[in-house]
PQR file of N, CA, C, O and H, with PARSE charges and radii, in Angstrom:
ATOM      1  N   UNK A   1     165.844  11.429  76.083 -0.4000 1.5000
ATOM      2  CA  UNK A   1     165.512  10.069  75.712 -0.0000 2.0000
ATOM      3  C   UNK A   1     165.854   9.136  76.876  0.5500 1.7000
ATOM      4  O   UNK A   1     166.842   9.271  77.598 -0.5500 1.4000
ATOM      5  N   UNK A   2     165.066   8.316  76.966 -0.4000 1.5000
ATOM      6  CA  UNK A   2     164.879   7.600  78.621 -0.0000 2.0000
ATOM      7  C   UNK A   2     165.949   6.498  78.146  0.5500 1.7000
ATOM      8  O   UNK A   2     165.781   6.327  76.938 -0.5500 1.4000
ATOM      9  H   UNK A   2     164.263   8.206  76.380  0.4000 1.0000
ATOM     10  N   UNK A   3     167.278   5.459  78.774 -0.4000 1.5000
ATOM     11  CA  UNK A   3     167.556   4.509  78.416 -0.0000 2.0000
ATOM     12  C   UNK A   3     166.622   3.201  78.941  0.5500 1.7000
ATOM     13  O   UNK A   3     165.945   3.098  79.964 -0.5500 1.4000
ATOM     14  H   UNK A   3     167.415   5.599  79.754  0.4000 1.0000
ATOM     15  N   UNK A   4     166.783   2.526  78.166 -0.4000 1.5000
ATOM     16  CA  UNK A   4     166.749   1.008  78.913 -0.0000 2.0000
ATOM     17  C   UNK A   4     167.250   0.647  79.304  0.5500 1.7000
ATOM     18  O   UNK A   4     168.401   0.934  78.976 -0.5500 1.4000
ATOM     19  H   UNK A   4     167.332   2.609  77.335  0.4000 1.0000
ATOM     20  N   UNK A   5     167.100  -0.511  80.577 -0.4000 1.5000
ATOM     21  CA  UNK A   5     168.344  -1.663  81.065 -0.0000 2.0000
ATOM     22  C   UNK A   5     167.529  -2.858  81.005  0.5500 1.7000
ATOM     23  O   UNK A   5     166.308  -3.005  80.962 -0.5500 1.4000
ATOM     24  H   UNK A   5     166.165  -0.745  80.844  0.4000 1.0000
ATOM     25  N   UNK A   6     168.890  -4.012  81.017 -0.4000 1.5000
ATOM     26  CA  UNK A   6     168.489  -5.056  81.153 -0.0000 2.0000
ATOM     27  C   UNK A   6     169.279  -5.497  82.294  0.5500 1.7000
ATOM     28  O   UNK A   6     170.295  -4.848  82.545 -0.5500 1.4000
ATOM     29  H   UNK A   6     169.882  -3.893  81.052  0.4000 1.0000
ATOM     30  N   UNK A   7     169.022  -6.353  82.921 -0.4000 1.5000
ATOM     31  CA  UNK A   7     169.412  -7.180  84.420 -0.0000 2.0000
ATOM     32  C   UNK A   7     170.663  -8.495  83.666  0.5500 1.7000
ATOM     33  O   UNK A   7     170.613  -9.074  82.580 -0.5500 1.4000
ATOM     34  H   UNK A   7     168.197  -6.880  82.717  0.4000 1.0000
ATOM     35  N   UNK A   8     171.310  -8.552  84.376 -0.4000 1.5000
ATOM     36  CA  UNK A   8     172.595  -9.649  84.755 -0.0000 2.0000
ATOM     37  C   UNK A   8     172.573 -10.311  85.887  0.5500 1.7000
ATOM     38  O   UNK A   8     172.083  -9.630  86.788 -0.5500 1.4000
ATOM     39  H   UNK A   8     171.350  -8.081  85.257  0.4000 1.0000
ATOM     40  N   UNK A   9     173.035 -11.785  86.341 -0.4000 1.5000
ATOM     41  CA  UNK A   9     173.314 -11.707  87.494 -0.0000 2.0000
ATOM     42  C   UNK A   9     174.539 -12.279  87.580  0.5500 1.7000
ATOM     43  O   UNK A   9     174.913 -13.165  86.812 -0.5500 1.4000
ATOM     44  H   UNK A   9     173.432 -12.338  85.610  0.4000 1.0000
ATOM     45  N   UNK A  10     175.409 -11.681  88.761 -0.4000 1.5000
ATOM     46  CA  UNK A  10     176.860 -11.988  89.081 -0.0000 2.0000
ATOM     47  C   UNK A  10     177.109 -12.968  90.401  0.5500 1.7000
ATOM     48  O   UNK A  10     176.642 -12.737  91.516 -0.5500 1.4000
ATOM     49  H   UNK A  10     175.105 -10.961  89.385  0.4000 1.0000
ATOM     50  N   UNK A  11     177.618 -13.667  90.186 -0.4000 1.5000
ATOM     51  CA  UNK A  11     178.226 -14.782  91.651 -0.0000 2.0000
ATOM     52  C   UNK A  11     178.244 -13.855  92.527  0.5500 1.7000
ATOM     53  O   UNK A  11     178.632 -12.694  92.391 -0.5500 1.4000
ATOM     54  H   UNK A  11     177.998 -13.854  89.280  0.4000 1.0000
ATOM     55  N   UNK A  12     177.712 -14.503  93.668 -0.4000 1.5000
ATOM     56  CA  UNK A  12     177.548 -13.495  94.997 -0.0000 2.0000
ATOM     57  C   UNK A  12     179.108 -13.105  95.077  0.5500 1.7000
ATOM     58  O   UNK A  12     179.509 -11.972  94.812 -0.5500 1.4000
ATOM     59  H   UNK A  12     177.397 -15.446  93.778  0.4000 1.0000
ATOM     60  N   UNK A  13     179.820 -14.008  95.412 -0.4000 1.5000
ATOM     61  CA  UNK A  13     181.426 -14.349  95.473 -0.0000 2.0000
ATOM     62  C   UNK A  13     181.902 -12.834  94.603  0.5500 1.7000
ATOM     63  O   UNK A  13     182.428 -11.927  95.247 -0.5500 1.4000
ATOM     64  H   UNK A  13     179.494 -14.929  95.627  0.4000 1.0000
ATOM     65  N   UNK A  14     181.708 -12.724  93.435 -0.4000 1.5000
ATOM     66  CA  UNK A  14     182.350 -11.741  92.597 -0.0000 2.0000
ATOM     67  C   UNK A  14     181.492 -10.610  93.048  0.5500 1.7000
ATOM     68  O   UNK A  14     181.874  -9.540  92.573 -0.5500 1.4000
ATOM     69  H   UNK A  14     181.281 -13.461  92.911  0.4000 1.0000
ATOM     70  N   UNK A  15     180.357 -10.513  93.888 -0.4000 1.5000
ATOM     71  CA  UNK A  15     180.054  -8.964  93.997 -0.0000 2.0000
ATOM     72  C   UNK A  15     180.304  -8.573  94.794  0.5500 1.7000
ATOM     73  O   UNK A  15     180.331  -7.343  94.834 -0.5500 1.4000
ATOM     74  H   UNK A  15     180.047 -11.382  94.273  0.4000 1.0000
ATOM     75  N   UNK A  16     180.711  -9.454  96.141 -0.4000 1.5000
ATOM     76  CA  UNK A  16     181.062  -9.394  97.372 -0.0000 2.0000
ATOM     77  C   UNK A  16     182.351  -8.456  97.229  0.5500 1.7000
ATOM     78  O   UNK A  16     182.687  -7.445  97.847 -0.5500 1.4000
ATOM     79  H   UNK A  16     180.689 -10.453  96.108  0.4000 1.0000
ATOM     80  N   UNK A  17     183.058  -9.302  95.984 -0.4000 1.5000
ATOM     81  CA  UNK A  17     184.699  -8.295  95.686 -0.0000 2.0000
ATOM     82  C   UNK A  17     184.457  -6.777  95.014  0.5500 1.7000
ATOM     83  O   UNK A  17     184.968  -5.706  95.344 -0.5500 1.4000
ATOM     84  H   UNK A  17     182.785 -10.122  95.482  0.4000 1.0000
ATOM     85  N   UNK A  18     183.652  -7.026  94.128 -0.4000 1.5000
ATOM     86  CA  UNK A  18     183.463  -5.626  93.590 -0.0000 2.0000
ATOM     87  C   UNK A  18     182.767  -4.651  94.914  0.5500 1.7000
ATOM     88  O   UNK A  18     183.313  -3.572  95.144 -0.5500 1.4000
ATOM     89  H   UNK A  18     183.238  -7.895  93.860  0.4000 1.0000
ATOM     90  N   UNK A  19     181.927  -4.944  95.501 -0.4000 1.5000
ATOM     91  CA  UNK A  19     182.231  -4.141  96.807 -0.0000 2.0000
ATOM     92  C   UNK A  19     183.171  -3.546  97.616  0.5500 1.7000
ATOM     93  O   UNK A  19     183.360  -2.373  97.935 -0.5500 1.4000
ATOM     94  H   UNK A  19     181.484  -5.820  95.314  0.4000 1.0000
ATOM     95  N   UNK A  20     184.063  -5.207  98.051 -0.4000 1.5000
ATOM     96  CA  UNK A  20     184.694  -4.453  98.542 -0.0000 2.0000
ATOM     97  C   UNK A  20     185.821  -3.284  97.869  0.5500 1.7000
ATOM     98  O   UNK A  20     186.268  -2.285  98.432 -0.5500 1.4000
ATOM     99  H   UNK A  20     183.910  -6.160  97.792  0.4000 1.0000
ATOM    100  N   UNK A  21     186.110  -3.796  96.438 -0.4000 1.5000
ATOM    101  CA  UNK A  21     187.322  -2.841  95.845 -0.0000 2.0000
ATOM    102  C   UNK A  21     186.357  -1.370  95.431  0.5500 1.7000
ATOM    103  O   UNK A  21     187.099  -0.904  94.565 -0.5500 1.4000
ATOM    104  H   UNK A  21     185.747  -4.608  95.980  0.4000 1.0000
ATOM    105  N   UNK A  22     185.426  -0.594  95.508 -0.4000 1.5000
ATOM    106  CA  UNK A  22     184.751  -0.172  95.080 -0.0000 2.0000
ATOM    107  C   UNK A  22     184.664   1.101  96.509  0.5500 1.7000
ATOM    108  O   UNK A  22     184.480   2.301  96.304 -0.5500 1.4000
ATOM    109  H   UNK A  22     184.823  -0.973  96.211  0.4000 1.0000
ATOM    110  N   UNK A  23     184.822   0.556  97.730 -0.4000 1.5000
ATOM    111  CA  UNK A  23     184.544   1.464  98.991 -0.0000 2.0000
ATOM    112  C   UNK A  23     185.907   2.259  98.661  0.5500 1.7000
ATOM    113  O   UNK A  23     187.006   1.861  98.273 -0.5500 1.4000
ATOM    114  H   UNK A  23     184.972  -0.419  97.897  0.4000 1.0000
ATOM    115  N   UNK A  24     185.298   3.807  99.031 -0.4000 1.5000
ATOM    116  CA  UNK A  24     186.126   4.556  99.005 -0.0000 2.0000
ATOM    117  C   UNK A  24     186.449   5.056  97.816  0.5500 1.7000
ATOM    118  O   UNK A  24     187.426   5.804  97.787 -0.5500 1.4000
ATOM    119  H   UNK A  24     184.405   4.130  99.346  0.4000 1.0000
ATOM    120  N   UNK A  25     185.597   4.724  96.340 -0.4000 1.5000
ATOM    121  CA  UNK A  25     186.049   5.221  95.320 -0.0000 2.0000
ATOM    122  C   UNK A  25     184.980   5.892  94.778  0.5500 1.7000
ATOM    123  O   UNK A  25     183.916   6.204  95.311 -0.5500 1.4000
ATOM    124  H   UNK A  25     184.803   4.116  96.364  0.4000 1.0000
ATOM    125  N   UNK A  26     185.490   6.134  93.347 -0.4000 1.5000
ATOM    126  CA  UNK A  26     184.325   7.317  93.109 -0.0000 2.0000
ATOM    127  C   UNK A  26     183.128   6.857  92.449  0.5500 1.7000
ATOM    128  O   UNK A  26     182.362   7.745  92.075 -0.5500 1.4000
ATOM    129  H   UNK A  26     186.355   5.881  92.914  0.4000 1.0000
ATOM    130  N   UNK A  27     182.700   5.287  92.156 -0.4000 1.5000
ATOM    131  CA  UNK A  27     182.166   4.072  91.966 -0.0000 2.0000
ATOM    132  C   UNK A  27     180.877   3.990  93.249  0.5500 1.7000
ATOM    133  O   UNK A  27     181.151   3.423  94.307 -0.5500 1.4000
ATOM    134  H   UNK A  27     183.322   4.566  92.460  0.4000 1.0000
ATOM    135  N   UNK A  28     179.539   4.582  93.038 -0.4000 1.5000
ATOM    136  CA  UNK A  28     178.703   4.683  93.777 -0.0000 2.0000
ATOM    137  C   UNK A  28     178.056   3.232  94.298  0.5500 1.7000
ATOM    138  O   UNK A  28     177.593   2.988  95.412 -0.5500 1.4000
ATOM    139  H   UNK A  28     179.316   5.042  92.179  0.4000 1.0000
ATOM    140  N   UNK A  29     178.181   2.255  93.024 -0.4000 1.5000
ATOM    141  CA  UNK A  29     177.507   0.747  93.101 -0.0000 2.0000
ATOM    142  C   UNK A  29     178.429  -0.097  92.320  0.5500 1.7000
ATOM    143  O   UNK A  29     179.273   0.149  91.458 -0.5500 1.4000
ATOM    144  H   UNK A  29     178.558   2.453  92.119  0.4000 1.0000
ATOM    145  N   UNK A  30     178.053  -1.044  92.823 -0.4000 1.5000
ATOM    146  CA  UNK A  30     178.593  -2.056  91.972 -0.0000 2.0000
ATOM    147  C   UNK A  30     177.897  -2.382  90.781  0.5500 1.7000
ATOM    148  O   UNK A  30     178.496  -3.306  90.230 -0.5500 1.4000
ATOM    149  H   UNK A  30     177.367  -1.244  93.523  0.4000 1.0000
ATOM    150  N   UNK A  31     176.726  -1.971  90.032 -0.4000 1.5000
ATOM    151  CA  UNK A  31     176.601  -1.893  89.226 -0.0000 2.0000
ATOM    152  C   UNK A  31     176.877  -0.641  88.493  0.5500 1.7000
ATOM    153  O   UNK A  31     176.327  -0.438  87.410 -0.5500 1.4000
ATOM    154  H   UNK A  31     176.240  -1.220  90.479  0.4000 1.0000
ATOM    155  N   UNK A  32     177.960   0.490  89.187 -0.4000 1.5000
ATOM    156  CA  UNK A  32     178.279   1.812  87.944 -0.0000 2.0000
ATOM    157  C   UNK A  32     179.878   1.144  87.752  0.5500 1.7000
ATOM    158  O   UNK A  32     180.660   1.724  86.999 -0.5500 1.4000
ATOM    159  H   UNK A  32     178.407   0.326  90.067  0.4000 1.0000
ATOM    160  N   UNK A  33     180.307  -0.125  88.491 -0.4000 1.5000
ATOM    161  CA  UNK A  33     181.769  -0.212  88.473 -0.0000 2.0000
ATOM    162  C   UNK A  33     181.738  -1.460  87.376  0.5500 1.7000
ATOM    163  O   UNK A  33     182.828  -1.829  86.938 -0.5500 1.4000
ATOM    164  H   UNK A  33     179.672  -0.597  89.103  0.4000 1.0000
ATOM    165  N   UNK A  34     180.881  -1.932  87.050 -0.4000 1.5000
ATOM    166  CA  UNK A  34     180.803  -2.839  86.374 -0.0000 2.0000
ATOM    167  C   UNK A  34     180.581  -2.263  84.797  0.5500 1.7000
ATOM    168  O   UNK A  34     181.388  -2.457  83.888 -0.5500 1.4000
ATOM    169  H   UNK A  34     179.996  -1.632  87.406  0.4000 1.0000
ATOM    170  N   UNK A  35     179.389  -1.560  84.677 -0.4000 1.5000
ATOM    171  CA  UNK A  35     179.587  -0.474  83.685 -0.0000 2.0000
ATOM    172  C   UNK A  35     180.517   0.225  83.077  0.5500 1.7000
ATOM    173  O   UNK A  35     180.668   0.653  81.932 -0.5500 1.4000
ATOM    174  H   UNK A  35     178.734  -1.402  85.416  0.4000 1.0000
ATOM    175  N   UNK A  36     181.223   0.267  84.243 -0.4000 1.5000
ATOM    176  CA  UNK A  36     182.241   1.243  83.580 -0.0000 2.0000
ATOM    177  C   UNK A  36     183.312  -0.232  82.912  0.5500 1.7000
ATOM    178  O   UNK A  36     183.639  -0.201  81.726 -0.5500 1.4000
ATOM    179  H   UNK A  36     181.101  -0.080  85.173  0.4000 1.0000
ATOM    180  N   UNK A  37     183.658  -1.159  83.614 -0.4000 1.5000
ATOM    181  CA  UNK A  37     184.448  -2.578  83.128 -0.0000 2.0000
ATOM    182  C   UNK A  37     184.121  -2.418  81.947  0.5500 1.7000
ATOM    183  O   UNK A  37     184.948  -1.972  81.151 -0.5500 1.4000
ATOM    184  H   UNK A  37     183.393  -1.184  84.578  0.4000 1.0000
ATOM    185  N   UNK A  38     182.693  -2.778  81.506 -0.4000 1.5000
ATOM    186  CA  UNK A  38     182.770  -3.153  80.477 -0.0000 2.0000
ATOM    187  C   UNK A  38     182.990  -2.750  79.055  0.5500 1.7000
ATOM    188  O   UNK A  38     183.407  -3.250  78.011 -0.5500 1.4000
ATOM    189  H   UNK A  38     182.021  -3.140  82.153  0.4000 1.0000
ATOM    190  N   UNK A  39     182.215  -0.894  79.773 -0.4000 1.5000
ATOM    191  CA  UNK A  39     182.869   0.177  78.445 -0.0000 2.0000
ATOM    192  C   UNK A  39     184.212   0.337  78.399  0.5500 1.7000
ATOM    193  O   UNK A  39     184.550   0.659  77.260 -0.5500 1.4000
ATOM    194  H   UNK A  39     181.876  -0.487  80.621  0.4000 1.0000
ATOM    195  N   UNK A  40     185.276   0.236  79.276 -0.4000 1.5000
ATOM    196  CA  UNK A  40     186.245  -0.176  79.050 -0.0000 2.0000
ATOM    197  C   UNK A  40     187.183  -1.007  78.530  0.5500 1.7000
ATOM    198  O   UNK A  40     188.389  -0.859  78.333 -0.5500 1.4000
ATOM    199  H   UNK A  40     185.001  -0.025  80.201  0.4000 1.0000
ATOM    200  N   UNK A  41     186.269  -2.103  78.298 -0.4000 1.5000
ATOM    201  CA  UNK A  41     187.006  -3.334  77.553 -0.0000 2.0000
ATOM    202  C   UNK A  41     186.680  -3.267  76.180  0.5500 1.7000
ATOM    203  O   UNK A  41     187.419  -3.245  75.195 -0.5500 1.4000
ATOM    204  H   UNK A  41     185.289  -2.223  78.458  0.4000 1.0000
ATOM    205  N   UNK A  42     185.018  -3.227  76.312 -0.4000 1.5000
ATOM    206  CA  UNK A  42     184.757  -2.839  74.663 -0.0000 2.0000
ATOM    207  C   UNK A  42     185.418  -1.899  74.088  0.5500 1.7000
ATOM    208  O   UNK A  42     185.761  -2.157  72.934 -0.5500 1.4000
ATOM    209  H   UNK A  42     184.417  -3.245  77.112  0.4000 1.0000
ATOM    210  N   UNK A  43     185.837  -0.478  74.671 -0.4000 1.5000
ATOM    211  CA  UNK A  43     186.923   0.514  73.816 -0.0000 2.0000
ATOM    212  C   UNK A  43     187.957  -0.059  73.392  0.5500 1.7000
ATOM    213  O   UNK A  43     188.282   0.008  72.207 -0.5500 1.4000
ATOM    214  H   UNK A  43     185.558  -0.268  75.608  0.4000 1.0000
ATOM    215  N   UNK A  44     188.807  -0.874  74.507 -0.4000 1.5000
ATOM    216  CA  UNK A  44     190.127  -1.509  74.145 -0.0000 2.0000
ATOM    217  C   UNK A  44     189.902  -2.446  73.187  0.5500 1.7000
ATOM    218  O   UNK A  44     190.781  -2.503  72.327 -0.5500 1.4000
ATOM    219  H   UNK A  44     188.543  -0.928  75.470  0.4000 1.0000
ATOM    220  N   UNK A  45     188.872  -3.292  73.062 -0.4000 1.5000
ATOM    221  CA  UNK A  45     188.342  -3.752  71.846 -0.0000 2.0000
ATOM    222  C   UNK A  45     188.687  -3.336  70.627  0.5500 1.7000
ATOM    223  O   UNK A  45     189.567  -3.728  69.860 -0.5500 1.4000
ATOM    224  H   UNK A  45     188.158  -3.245  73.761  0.4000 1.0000
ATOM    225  N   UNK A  46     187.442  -2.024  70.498 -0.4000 1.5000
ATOM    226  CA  UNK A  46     187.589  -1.595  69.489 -0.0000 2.0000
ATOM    227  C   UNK A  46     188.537  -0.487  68.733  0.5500 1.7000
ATOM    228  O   UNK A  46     188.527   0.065  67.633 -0.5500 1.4000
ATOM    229  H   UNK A  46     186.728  -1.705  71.121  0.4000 1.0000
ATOM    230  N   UNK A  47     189.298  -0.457  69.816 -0.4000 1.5000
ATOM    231  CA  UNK A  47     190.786   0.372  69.366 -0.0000 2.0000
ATOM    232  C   UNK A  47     191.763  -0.661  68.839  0.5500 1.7000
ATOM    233  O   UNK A  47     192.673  -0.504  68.025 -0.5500 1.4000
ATOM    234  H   UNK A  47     189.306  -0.906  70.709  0.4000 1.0000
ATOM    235  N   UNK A  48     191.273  -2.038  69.650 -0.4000 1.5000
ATOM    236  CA  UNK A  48     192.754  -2.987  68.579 -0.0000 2.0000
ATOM    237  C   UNK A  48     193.596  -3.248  69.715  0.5500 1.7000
ATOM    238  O   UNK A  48     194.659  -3.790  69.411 -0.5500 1.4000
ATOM    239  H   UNK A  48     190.534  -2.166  70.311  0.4000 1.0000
ATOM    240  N   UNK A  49     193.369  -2.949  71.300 -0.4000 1.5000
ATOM    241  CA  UNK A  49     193.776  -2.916  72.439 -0.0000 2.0000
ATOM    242  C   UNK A  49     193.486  -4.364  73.341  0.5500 1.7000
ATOM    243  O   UNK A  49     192.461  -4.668  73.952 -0.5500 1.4000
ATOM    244  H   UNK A  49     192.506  -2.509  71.547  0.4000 1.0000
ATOM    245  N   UNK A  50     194.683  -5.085  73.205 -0.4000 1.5000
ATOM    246  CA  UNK A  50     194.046  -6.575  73.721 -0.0000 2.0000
ATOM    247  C   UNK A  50     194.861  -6.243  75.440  0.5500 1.7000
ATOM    248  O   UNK A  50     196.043  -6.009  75.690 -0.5500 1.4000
ATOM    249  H   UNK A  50     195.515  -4.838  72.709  0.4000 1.0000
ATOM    250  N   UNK A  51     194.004  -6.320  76.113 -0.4000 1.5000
ATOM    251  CA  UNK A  51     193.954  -6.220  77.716 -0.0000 2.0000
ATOM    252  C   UNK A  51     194.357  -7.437  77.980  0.5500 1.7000
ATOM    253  O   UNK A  51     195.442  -7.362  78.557 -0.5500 1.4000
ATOM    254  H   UNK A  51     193.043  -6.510  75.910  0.4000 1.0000
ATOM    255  N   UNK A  52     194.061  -8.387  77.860 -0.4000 1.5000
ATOM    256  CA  UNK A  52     194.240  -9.627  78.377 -0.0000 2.0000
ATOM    257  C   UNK A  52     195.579 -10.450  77.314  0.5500 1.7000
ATOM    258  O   UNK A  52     195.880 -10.344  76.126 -0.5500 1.4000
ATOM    259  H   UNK A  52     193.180  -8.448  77.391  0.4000 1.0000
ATOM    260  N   UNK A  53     196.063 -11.182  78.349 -0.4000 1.5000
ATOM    261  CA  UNK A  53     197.057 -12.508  77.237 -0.0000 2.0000
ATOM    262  C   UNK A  53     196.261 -13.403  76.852  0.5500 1.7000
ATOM    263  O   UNK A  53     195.080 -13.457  77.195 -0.5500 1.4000
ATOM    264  H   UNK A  53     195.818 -11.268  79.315  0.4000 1.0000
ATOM    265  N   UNK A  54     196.951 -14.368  75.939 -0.4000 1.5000
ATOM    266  CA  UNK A  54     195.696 -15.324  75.486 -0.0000 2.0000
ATOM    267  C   UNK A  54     195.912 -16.491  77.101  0.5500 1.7000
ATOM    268  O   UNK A  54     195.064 -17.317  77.436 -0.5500 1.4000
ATOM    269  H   UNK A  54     197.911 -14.324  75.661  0.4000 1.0000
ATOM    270  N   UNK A  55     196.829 -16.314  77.623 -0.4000 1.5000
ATOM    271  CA  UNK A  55     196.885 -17.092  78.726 -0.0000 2.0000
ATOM    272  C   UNK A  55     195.804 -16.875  79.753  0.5500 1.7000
ATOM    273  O   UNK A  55     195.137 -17.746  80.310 -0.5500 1.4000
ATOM    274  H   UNK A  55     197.518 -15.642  77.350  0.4000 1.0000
ATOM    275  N   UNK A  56     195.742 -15.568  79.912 -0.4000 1.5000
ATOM    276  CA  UNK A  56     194.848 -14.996  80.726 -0.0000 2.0000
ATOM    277  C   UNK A  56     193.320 -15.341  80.340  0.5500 1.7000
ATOM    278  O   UNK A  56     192.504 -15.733  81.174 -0.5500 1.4000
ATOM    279  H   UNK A  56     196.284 -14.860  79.459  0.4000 1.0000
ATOM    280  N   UNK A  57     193.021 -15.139  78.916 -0.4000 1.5000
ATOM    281  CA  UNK A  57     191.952 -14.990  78.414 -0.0000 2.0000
ATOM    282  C   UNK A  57     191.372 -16.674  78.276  0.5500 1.7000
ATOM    283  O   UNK A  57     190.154 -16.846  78.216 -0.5500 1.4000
ATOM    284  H   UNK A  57     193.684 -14.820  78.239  0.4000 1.0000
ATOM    285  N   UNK A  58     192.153 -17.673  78.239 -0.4000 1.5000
ATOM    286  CA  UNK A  58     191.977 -18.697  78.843 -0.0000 2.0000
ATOM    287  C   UNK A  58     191.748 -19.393  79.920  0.5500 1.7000
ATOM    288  O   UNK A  58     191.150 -20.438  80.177 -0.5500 1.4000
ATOM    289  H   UNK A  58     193.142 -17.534  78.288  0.4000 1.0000
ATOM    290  N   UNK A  59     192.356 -18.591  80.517 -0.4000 1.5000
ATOM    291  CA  UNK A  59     191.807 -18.903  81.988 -0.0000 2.0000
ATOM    292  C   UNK A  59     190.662 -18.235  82.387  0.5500 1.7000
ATOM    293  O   UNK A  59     190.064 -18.813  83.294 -0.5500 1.4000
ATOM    294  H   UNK A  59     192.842 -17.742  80.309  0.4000 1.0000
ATOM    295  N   UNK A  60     190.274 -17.428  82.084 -0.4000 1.5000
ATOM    296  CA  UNK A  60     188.986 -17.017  82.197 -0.0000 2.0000
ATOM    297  C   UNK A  60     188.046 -17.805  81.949  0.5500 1.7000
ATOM    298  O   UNK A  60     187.086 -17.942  82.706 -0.5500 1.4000
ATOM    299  H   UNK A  60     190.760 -16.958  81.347  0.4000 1.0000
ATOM    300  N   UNK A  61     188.223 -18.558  80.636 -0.4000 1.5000
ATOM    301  CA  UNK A  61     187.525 -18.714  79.489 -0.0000 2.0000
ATOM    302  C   UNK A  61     187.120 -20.445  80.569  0.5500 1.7000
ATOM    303  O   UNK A  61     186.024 -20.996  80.672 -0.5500 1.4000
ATOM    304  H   UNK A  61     189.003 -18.448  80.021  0.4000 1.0000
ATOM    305  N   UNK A  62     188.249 -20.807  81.096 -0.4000 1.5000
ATOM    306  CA  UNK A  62     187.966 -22.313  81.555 -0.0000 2.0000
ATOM    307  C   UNK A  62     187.255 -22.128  82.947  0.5500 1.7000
ATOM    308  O   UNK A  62     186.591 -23.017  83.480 -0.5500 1.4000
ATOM    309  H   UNK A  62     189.140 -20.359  81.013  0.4000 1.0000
ATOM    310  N   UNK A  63     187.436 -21.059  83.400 -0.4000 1.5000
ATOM    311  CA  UNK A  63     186.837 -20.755  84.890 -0.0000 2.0000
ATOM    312  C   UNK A  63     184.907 -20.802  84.255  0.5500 1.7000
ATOM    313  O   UNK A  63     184.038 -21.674  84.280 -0.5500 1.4000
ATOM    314  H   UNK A  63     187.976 -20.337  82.967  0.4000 1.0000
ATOM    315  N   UNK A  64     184.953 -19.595  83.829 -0.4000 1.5000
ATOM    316  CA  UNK A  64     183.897 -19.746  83.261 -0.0000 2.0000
ATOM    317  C   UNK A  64     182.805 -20.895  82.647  0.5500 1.7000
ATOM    318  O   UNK A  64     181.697 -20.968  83.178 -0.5500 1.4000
ATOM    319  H   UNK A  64     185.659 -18.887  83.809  0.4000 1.0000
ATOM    320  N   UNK A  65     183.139 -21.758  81.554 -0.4000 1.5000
ATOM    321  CA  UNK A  65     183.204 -22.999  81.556 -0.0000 2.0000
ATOM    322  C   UNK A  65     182.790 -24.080  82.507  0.5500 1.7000
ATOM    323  O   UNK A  65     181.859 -24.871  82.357 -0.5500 1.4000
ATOM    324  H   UNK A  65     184.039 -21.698  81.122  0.4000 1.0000
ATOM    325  N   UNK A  66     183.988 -23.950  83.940 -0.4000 1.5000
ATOM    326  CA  UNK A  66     183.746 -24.496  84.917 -0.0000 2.0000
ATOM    327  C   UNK A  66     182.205 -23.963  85.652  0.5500 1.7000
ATOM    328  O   UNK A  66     181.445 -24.823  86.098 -0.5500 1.4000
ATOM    329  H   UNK A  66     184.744 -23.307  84.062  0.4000 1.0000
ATOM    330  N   UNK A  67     181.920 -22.812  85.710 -0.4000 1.5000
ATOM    331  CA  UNK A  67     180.827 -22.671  86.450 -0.0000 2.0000
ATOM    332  C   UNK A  67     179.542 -22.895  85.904  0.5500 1.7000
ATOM    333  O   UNK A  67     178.572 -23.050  86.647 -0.5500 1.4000
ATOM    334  H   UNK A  67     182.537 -22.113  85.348  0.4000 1.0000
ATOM    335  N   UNK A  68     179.410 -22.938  84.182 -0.4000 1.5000
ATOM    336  CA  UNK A  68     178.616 -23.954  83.686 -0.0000 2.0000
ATOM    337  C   UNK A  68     177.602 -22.545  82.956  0.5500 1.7000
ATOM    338  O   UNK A  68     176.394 -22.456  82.737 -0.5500 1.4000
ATOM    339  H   UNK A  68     180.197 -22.812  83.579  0.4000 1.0000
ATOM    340  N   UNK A  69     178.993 -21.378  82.689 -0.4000 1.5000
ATOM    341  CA  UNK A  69     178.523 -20.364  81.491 -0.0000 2.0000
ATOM    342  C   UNK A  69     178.751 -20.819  80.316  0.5500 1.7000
ATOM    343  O   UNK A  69     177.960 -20.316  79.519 -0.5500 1.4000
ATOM    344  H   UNK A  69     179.975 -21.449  82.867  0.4000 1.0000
ATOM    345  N   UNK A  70     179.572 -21.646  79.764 -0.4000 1.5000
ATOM    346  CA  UNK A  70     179.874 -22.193  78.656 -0.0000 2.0000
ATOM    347  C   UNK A  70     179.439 -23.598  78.441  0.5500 1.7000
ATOM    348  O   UNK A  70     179.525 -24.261  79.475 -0.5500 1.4000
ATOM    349  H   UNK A  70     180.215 -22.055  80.411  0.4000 1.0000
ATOM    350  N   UNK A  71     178.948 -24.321  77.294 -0.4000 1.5000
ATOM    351  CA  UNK A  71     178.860 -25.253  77.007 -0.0000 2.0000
ATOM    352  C   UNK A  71     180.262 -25.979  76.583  0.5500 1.7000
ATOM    353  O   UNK A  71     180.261 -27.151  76.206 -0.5500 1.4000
ATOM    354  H   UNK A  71     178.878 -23.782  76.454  0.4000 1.0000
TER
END
């Protein structure tokens, strides 16, 4: 069974980093390292596994915000 994808796009700024943390690992692209982020978070999700503080998760949340992902 063939998957689908759909396209994202990321701040040059943030892919520039996922590059560079990505050389030398077993992470072919920056889009299999991102993939993998996110099935990772969703597990911790759905195990009941909070990764982040709410401090943290705020600051995200206002960065974000700031760049004009959030209303």
């Amino acid at each position: 069974m063939e998957q689908t994808h759909c396209e994202i796009a990321l701040p040059e700024e943030l892919y520039r980093k996922v590059e560079g943390k990505i050389a030398g690992s077993r992470f072919k692209s920056v889009r299999d390292y991102v993939v993998h982020a996110i099935k990772e978070m969703i597990a911790a999700e759905e195990a009941g596994d909070d990764l982040l503080t709410e401090e943290q998760r705020a600051g995200i949340e206002k960065r974000l915000r700031d760049l004009g992902y959030f209303d």
